[in-house]
C-alpha positions in Angstrom: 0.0 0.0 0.0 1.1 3.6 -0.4 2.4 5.3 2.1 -0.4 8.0 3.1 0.8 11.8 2.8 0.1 13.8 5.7 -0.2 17.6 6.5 -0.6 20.4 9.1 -3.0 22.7 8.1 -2.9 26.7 9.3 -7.3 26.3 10.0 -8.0 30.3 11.0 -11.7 30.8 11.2 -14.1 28.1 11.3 -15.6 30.9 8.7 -13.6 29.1 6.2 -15.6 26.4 6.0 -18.5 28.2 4.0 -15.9 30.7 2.3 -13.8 30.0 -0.7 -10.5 31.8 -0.2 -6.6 31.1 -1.0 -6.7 28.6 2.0 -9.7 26.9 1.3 -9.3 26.2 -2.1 -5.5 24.8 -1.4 -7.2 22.0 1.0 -9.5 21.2 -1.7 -6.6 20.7 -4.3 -4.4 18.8 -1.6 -7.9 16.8 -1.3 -7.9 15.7 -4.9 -4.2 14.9 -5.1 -4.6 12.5 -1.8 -5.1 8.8 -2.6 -8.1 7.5 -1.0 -7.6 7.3 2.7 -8.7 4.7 4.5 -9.3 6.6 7.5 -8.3 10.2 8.5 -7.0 10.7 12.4 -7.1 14.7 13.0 -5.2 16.1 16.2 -7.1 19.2 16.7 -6.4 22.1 18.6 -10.2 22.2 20.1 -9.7 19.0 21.6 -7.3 20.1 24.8 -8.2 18.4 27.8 -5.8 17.2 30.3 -5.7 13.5 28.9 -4.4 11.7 25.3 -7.4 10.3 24.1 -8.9 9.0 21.0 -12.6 9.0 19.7 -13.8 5.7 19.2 -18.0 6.4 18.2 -19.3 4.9 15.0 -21.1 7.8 14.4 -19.3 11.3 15.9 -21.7 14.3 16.2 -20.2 17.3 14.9 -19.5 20.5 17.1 -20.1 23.4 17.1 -17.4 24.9 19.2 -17.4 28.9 18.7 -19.1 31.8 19.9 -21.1 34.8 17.5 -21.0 33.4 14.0 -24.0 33.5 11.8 -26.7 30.8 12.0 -25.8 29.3 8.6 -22.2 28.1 10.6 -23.7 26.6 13.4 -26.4 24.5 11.0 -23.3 23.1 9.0 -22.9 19.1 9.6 -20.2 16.6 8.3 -21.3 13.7 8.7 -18.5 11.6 8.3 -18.6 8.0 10.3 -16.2 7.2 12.8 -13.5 4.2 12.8 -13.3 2.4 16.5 -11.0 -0.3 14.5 -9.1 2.8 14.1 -8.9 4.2 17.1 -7.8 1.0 18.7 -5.3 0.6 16.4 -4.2 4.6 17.5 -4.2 3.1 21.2 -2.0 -0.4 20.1 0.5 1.7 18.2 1.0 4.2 21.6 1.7 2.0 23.6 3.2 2.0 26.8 1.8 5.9 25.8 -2.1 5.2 27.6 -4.8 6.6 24.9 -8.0 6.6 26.3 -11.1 5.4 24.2 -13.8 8.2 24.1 -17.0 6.7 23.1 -19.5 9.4 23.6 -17.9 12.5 25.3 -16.5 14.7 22.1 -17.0 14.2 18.3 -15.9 16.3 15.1 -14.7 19.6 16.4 -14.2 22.3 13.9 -10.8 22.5 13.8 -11.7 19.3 12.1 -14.7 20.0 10.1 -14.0 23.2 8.6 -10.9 21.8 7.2 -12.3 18.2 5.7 -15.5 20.4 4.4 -13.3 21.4 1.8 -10.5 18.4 1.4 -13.3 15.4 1.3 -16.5 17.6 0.8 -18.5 14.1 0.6 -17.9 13.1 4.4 -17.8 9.6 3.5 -14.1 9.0 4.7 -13.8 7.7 8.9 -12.7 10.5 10.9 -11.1 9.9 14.2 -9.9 12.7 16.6 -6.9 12.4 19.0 -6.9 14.6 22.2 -4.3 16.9 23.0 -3.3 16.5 26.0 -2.6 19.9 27.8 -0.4 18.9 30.5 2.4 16.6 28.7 5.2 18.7 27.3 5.9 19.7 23.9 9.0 16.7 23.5 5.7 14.3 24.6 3.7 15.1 21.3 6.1 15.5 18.9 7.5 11.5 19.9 3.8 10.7 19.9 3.4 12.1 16.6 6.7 9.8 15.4 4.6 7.0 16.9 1.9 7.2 14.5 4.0 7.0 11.6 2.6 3.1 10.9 -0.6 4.3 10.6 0.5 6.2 7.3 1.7 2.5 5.9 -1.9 1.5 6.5 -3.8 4.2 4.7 -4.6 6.5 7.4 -4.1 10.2 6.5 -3.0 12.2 9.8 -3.3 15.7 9.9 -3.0 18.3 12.2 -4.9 21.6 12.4 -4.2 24.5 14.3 -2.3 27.6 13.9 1.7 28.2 13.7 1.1 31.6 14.9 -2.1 32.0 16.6 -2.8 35.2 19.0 -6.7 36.1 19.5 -5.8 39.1 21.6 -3.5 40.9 19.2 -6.0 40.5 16.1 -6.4 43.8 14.3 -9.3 44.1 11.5 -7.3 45.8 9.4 -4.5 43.4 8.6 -6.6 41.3 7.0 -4.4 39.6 5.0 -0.7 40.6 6.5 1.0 39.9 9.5 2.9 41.5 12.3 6.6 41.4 12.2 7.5 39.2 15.2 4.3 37.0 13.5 6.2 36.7 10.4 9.6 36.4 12.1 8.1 33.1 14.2 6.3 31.5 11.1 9.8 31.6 9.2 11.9 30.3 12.1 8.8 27.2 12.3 9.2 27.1 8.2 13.4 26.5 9.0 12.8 24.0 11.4 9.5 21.8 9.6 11.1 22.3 6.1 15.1 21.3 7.3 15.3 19.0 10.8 11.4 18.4 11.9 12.6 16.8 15.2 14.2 20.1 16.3 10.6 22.0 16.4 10.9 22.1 20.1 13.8 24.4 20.0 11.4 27.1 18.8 10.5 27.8 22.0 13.9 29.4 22.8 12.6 32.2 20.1 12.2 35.9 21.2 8.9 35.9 19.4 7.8 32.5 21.0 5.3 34.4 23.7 3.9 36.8 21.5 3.0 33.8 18.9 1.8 31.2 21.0 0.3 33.0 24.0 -1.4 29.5 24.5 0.0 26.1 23.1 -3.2 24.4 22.1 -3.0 26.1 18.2 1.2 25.4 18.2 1.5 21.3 19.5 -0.9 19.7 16.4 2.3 21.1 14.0 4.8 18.7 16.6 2.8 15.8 15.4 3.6 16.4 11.7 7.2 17.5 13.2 6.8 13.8 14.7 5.9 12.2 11.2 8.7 14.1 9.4 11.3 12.9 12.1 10.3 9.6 11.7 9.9 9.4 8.1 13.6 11.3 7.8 12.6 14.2 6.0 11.3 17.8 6.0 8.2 19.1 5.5 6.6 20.9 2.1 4.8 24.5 2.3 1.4 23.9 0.4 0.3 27.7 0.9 1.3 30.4 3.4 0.1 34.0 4.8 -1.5 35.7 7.1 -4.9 36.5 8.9 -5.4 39.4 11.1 -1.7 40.2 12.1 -1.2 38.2 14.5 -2.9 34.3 12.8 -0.6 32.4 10.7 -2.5 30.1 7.9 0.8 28.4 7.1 0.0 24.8 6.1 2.4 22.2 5.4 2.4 18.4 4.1 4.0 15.4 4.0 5.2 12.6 1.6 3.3 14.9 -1.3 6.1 15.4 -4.0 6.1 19.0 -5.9 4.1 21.1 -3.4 4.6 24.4 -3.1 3.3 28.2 -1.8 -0.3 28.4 -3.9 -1.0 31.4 -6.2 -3.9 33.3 -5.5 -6.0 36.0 -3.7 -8.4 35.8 -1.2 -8.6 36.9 2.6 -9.1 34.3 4.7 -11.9 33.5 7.0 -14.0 36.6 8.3 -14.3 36.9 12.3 -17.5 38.4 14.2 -17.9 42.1 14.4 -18.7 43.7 17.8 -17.4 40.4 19.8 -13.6 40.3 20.9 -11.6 37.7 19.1 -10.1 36.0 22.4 -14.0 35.3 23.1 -15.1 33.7 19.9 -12.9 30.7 20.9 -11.5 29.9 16.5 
């Protein structure tokens, strides 16, 4: 079997899922390249809990995790099925790592959704969520992420979504599409590290910029798992498009084992954020 790309991608606003932008329409066109997965795990940052688990429901509701977006958002469903053979197969491949089952506690967050919307519009590929766990350290994840690198052999497509650079509180409405400079300094260092030596993404932390950009890991760790998947797999990562959201959001997204990628052409800004409700409360 072929070994099964995988990708980090930069998710911004759950807005994206019902706009077309830059972003959105490279995760359709990395959708159409992919070989059929058999199964897609997705380590999202909406998922942070203070446990590594793994949903293992046939049939995962989806959630709507946000606050002050229009109605039409919160009626969007992706119904995609779940894969327990999966997720036991996450828990197997952990081990002595302890992944917990989760039969009917979370579902399809939309750090998920708003992503596989666009790359498998049909939602009639598995999906199976892995927990972040908040209180291991950033050395914990990217080792787990190595782990899962069998799962690739199998057909299962891992991806991570979050944000390289993700800072709700420094958000200005008028940068819609450009970032700040210690945003765009950060991003590049990350771009060094995934694109050169994956297993060094850790070291990042050491960065001047490293408080300003990730003010809260939650957004940052789902990039160690691809980290994890390049170290294992002995190679860098590719940039499928890049930019910026905002000032202070990086939609950087990144795959791997996907020969020829590179930065997209195109225009569009991407996802739109609430009016009249602070970003930092809107919880994207």
């Amino acid at each position: 079997m072929t070994t099964m790309p995988a990708a980090f991608i930069g998710h911004g606003s759950p807005m994206n899922a019902l706009e077309h932008n830059r972003y959105t329409d490279s995760w359709a066109a990395l959708g159409r390249r992919l070989p059929r997965p058999r199964a897609v795990l997705v380590v999202s940052a909406h998922w942070y809990i203070n446990a590594t688990a793994v949903t293992a429901m046939r049939r995962p509701r989806t959630i709507h995790d946000f606050y002050g977006f229009p109605d039409d958002l919160f009626a969007l469903e992706y119904p995609a099925p779940g894969a327990p053979e999966v997720a036991a197969e996450v828990a197997e491949i952990a081990k002595p790592t302890w992944v917990g089952q989760d039969v009917d506690s979370w579902g399809i967050d939309h750090g998920t959704w708003s992503v596989l919307t666009h790359m498998f519009p049909d939602a009639d590929i598995p999906v199976v969520q892995l927990a972040i766990n908040a209180v291991k350290p950033f050395d914990y994840h990217l080792e787990l992420g190595a782990k899962l690198a069998p799962l690739r052999e199998s057909g299962v497509m891992v991806v991570g979504s979050g944000n390289v650079v993700h800072n709700l509180g420094g958000m200005d409405p008028r940068r819609a599409e450009s970032g700040f400079d210690w945003a765009e300094r950060f991003d590049e260092a990350a771009r060094d590290v995934m694109t050169g030596t994956p297993d060094a993404l850790p070291s990042v932390q050491g960065s001047g910029d490293f408080d300003a950009a990730v003010p809260t890991p939650d957004h940052f760790i789902p990039l160690l798992y691809l980290a994890g998947l390049g170290a294992a797999a002995g190679h860098g990562a590719d940039v499928l498009v890049d930019g910026y959201a905002y000032g202070s959001l990086s939609m950087t997204a990144y795959t791997l084992g996907l020969p020829g990628d590179a930065p997209l052409d195109g225009t569009g800004a991407a996802g739109s954020v609430p009016s009249g409700i602070a970003p930092e409360n809107t919880n994207i």
